[in-house]
C-alpha positions in Angstrom: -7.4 2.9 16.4 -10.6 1.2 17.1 -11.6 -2.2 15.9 -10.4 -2.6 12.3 -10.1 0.9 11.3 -8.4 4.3 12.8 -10.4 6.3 14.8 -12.2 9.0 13.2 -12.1 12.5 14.5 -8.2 12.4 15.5 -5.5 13.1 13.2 -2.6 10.5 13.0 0.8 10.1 10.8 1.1 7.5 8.4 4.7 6.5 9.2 4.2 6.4 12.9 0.7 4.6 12.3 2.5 1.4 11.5 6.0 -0.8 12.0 8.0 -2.6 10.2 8.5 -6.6 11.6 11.1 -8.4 10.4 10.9 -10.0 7.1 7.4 -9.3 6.6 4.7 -7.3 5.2 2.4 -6.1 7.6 -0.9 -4.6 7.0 -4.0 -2.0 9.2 -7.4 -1.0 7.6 -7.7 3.0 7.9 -11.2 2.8 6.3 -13.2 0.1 4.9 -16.5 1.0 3.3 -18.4 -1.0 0.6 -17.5 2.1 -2.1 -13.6 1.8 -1.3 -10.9 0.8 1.7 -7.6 2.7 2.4 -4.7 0.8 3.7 -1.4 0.9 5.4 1.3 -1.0 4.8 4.7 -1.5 5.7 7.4 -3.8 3.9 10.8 -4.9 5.0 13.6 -4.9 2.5 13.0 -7.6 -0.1 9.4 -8.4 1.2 6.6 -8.0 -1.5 3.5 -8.8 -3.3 3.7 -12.0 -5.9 1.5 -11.3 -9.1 -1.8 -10.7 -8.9 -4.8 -8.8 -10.3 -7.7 -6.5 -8.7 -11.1 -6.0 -10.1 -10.5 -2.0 -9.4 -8.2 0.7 -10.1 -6.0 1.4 -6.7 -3.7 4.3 -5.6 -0.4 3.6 -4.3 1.2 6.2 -2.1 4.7 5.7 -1.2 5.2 7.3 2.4 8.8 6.1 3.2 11.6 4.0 1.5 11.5 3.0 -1.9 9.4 -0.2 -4.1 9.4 -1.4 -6.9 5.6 -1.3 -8.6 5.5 -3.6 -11.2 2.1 -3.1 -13.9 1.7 -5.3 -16.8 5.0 -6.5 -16.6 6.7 -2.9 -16.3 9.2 -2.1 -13.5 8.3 1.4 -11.9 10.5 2.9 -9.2 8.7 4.5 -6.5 10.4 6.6 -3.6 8.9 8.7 -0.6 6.1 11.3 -1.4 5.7 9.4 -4.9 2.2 7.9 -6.1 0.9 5.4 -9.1 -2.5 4.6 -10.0 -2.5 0.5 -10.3 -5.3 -0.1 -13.5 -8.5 -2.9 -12.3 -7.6 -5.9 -14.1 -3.8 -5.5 -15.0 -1.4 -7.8 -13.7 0.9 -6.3 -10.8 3.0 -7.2 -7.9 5.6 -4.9 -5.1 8.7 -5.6 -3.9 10.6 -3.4 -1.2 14.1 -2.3 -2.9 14.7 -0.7 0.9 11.8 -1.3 3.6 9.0 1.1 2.4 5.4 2.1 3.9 2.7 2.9 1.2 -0.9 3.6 1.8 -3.5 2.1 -0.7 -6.9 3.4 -1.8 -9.0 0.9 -3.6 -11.7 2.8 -5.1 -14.7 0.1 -5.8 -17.2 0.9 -8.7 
């Protein structure tokens, strides 16, 4: 990884890309271009995302664990290999049922 984003040309593993810390959410840029950013995340157990909205539609992909993806007010559970498209403008927040990774792709219009 160079700078704020992975280095390009080498291949990497999500899950070994990033670690858990102790009740927290922590957070690396893979890509960040003005059309769209991919990010990594990792959450420990009962860590999360308050409510909050995006101006653009985003991809969650759940690499390890299990969250709990909540869209308009509706409680989605999400485990390994599982993915949901989060719609611009609706309400949502995350919460880690077990500690979970997740990679986002924010696609920008």
């Amino acid at each position: 990884m160079t700078g704020n984003e992975f280095e390009k040309g080498f291949a990497f593993s999500y899950a070994d890309s990033i670690n858990y810390a102790p009740q927290a959410v922590v957070s690396k840029q893979i890509l960040k271009k003005d059309t769209g950013n991919i990010s990594l995340f990792a959450f420990d157990k009962n860590e999360g995302l308050s409510e909050h909205t995006a101006p653009f539609d985003a991809l969650v992909h759940i690499v390890e664990g299990k969250a709990d993806i909540i869209l308009g007010g509706k409680s989605h559970i999400l485990e390994s290999g599982q993915c949901i498209i989060m719609p611009a403008n609706l309400p949502h927040a995350l919460k880690a049922v077990e500690a979970f990774k997740m990679v986002l792709t924010m696609i920008k219009q």
